[in-house]
ROLUM-933555 format. One record per residue: residue in one letter; chain; x, y, z of N, C-alpha, C, CB in turn. Coordinates in steps of 0.02 Angstrom, whole numbers, plus 50000, padded with zeros to 5 digits. Glycine has a CB too. Example, Ala and Ser with C-alpha at 12.3 -4.5 7.8 and 13.67 -1.06 7.14 Angstrom:
BEGIN
+------+------+-------+-------+-------+-------+-------+-------+-------+-------+-------+-------+-------+-------+
| code | unit |  n.xx |  n.yy |  n.zz | ca.xx | ca.yy | ca.zz |  c.xx |  c.yy |  c.zz | cb.xx | cb.yy | cb.zz |
+------+------+-------+-------+-------+-------+-------+-------+-------+-------+-------+-------+-------+-------+
|    A |    A | 50660 | 49716 | 50390 | 50615 | 49775 | 50390 | 50660 | 49835 | 50390 | 50565 | 49776 | 50452 |
|    S |    A | 50642 | 49888 | 50354 | 50684 | 49947 | 50357 | 50645 | 50002 | 50394 | 50704 | 49970 | 50286 |
+------+------+-------+-------+-------+-------+-------+-------+-------+-------+-------+-------+-------+-------+
END
This chain:
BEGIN
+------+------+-------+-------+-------+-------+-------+-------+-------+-------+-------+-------+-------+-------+
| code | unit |  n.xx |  n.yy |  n.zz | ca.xx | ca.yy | ca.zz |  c.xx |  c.yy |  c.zz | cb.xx | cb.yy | cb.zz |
+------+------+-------+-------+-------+-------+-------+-------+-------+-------+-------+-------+-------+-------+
|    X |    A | 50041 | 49940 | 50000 | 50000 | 50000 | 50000 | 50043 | 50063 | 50000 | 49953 | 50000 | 50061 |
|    X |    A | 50094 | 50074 | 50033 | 50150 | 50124 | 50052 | 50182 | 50135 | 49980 | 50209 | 50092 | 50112 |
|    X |    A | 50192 | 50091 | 49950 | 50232 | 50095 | 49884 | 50164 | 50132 | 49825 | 50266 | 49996 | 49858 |
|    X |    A | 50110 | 50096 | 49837 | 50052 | 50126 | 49787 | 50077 | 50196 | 49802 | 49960 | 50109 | 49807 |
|    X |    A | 50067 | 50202 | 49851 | 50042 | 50269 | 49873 | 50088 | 50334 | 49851 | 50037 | 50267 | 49953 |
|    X |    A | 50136 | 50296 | 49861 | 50206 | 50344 | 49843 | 50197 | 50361 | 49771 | 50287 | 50300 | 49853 |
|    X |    A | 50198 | 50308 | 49737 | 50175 | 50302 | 49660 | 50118 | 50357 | 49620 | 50141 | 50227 | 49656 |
|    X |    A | 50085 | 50351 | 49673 | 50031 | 50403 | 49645 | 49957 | 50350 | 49628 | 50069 | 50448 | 49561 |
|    X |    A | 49973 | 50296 | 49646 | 49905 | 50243 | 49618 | 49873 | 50225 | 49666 | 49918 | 50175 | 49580 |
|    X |    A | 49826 | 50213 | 49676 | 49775 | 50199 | 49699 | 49745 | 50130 | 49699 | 49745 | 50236 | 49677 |
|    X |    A | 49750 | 50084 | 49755 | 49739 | 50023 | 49771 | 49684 | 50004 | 49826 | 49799 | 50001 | 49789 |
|    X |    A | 49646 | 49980 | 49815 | 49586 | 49959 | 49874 | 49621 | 49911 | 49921 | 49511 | 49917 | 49840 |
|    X |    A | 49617 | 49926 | 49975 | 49627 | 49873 | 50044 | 49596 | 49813 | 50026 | 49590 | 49898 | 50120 |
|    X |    A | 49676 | 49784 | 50031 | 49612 | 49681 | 50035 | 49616 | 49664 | 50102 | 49653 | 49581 | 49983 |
|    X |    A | 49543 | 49662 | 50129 | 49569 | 49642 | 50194 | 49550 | 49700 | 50263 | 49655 | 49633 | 50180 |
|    X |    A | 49546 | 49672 | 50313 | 49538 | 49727 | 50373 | 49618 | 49751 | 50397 | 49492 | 49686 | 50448 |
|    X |    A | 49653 | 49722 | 50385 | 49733 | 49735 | 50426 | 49734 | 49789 | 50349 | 49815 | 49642 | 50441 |
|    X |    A | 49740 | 49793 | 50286 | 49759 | 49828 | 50244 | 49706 | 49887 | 50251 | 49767 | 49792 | 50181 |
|    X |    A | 49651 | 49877 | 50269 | 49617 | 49946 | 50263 | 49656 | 49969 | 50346 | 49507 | 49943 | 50256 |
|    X |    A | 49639 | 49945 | 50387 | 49679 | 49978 | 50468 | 49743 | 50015 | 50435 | 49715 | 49900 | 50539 |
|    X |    A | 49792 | 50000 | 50393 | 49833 | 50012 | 50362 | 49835 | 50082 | 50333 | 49833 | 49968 | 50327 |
|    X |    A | 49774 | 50069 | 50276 | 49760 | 50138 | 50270 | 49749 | 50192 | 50272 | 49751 | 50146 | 50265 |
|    X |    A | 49705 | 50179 | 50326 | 49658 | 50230 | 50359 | 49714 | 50271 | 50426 | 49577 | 50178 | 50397 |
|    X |    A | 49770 | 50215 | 50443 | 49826 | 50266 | 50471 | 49878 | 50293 | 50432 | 49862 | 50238 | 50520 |
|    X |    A | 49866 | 50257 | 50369 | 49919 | 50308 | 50337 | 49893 | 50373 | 50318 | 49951 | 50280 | 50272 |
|    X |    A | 49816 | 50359 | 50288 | 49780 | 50435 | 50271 | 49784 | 50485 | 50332 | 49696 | 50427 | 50254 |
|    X |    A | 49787 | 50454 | 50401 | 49770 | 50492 | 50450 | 49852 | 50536 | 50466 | 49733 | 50438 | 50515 |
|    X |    A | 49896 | 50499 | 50453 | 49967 | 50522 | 50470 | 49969 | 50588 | 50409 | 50037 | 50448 | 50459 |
|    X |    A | 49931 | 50539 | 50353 | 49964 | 50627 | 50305 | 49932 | 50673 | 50296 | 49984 | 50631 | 50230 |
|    X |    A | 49865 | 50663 | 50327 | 49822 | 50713 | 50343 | 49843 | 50758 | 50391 | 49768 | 50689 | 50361 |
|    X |    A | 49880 | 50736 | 50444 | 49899 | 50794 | 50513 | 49960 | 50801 | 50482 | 49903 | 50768 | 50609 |
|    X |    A | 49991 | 50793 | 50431 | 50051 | 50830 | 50412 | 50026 | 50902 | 50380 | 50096 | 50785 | 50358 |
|    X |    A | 49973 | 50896 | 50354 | 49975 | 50982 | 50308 | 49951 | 51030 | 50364 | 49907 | 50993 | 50226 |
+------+------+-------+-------+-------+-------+-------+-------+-------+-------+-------+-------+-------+-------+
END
């Protein structure tokens, strides 16, 4: 997911551990701006 992300692409969570995943990474780069 970290690598999508970097990339610029966009990947759906497979899974509850990959969305948990997500949803702290959105949350980390959200309190960065």
């Amino acid at each position: 997911l970290m690598a999508a992300r970097l990339t610029g692409r966009h990947i759906e969570p497979q899974g509850p551990i990959e969305t948990e995943a997500a949803r702290r990474l959105a949350d980390d780069l959200d309190s960065d701006k």
